[in-house]
N, C-alpha and C positions, 0 to 999 in steps of 0.2 A: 233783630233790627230795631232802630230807635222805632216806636210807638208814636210816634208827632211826626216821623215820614213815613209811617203806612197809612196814617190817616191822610198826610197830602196825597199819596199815591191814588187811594180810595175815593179823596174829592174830585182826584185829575180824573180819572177812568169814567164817574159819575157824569162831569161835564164834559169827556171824550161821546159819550151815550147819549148826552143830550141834544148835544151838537157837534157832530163827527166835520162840520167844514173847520172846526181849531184846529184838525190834524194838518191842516193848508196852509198854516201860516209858516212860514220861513224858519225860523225857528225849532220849528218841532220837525223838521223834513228828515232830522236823520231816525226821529222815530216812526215816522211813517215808513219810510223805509224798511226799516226792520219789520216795521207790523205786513207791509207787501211782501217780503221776502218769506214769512212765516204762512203767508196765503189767508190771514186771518180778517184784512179789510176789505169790507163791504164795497161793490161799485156804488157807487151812491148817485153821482153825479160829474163823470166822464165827457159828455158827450162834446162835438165842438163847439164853438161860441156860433151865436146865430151871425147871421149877414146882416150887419150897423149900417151900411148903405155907402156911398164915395163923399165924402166932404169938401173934394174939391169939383163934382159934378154939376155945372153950370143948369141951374132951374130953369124951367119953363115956364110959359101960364098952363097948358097943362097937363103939369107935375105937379105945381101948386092947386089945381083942382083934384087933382087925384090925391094930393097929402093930405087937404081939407078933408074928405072921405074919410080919411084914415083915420084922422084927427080922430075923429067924430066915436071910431069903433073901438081904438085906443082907450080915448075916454071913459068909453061903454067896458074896457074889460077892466082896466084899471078900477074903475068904481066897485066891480064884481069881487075884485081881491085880485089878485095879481096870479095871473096863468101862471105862471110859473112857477109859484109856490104852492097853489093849487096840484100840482102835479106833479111836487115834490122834484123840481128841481131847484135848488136853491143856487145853483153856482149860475146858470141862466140868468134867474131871476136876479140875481145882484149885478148880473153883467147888463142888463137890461137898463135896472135903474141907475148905477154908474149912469151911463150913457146919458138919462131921461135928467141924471142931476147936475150935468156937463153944460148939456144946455138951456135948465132953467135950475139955480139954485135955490130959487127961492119956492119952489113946489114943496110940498109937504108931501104929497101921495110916496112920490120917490122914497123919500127916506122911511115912511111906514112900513112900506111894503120890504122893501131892504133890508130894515130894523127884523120885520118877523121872519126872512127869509137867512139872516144871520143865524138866528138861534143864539149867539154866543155873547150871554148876559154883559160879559164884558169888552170883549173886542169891535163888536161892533152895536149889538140890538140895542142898549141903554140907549147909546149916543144918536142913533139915527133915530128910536121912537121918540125921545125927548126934545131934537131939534123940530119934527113934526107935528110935535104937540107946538111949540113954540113958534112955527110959522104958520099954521091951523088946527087949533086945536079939534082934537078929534077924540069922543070918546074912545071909540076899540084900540086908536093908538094908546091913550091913557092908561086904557085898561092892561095891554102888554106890556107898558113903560112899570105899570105897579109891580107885575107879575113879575120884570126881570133885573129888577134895580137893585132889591136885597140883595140879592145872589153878585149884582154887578159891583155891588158895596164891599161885600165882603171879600170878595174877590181880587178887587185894586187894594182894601188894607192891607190883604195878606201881601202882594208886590210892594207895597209903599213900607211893609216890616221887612222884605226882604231887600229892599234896598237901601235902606236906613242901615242892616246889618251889611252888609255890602259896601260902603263908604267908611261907619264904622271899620271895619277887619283893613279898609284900606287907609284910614287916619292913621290906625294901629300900628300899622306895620311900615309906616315913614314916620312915627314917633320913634319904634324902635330901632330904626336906620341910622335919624338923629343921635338917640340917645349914644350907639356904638360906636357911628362916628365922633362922637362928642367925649367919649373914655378914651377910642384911640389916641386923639390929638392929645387930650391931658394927659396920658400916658408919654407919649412922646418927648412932651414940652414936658414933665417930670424929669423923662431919660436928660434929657438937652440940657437944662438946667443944673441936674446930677454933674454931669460931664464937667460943666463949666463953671462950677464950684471946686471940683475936685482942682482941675488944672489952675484954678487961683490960689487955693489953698493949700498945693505941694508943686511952686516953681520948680523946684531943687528935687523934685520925686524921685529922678532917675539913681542919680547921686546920693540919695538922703540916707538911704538903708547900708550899713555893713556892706560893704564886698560890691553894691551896687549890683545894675542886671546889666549884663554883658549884653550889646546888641540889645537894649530897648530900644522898642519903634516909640512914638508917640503915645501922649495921655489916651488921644482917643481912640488909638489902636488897642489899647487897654483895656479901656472902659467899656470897648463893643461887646467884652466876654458879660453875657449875664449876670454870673458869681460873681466876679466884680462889683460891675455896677451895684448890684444889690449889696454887696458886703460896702461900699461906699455910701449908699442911703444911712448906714447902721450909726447911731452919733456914737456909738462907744466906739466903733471901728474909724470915725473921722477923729475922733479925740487921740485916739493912740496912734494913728498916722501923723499928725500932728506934732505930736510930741518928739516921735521916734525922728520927723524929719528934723527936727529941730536940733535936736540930740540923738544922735543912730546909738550910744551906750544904753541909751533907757529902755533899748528893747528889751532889755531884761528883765523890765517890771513887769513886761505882759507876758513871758512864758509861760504862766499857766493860763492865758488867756486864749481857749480854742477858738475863736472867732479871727483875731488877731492873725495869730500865729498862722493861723489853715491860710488865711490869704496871702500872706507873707511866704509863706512855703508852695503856694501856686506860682507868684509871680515868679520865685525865684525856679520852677521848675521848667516854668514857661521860656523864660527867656532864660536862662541855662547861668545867672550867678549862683550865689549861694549866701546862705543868709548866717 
């Protein structure tokens, strides 16, 4: 096996270890699968989403004292680190802040808490610890934004080289489409041009030769056979056709001419003269 895909394999497994929620992303679902069908994934974080509350539930005054409350104890766990993560569930805990960054974006808690409950330097943790550093800074966020950013770096170059060779292979290979398409047609317009040289240059073809070909079709019913055509491209073979039409005794000078003569002894076998 190439040695530059066991080591990505060895990086992917690394970062599967670090943070088993990459297995969730869409993408990777047919390898999760496999890894459940093998019994080898861990329940991690299964359980159902908690109860968000109804948003179209008309408030009260008090609801609105009892949310105050809440407020209040929210705040208090939020500040403590995020229960959620605390207790190792992370798929909670990001459903939580989701929610908490629905309706205020501009909160910094949310996306730290999210950032560390991601784990996955680059799907999600970089991005959300660095937007929270950037709407309040916060050391312990900084602190994990330092901690996950290498790993988040190296990890978008290697996609950003796999996608570069990805465009490349597909520039490539609508170059070589052109290119073939582009032989075809000059091949053709070669053939077409052949043809239409030939029929200017032996009006009297049919007639030109000894004995003639009994029942010739058309030049270009002629010219369709390959041998043909190609023995027409040959200038010794347009020269002596040329001549012979000109003068049908002169085909004498080219009997010992096997190029000549092999065509000259098709046609006439073809269409049933005789030369």
């Amino acid at each position: 096996m190439d040695p530059q895909k066991l080591q990505e394999l060895r990086d992917f497994v690394r970062l599967c270890k670090s943070n088993p929620a990459v297995l969730h992303q869409p993408e990777l679902q047919f390898f999760t699968e496999w890894l459940l069908s093998t019994k080898k994934l861990n329940d991690w974080d299964d359980e159902p989403p908690q109860e968000m509350g109804n948003d179209d539930l008309e408030v009260t005054e008090e609801m609105m004292d009892k949310a105050n409350e809440k407020k209040v104890e929210a705040i208090n766990a939020l500040g403590d680190g995020n229960v959620y993560v605390k207790l190792q569930k992370p798929n909670a805990a990001i459903r939580d802040c989701d929610k908490a960054i629905a309706i205020n974006p501009d909160s910094a808690q949310p996306y730290k808490w999210r950032g560390k409950a991601h784990r996955d330097p680059e799907g999600g943790a970089a991005h959300d610890l660095a937007m929270a550093c950037k709407l309040d800074y916060d050391e312990e966020a900084s602190a994990m934004l330092k901690e996950v950013q290498p790993r988040a770096q190296k990890i978008a170059e290697h996609r950003r080289k796999y996608e570069r060779k990805e465009e490349e292979r597909l520039v490539n290979e609508k170059k070589e489409r052109l290119r073939k398409a582009k032989e075809e047609h000059e091949r053709a317009q070669r053939e077409e041009e052949a043809r239409h040289q030939a029929g200017a240059q032996f009006p009297g073809f049919p007639g030109g030769f000894p004995g003639g070909f009994a029942g010739m079709p058309g030049v270009n019913d002629i010219l369709s056979d390959p041998e043909v055509l190609a023995a027409m491209q040959d200038p010794d073979v347009m020269a002596a056709f040329q001549d012979v039409a000109q003068n049908p005794a002169n085909i004498s000078k080219y009997s010992t001419n096997p190029k000549v003569m092999n065509l000259i002894g098709k046609l006439s076998n073809k269409f049933g003269g005789s030369a």
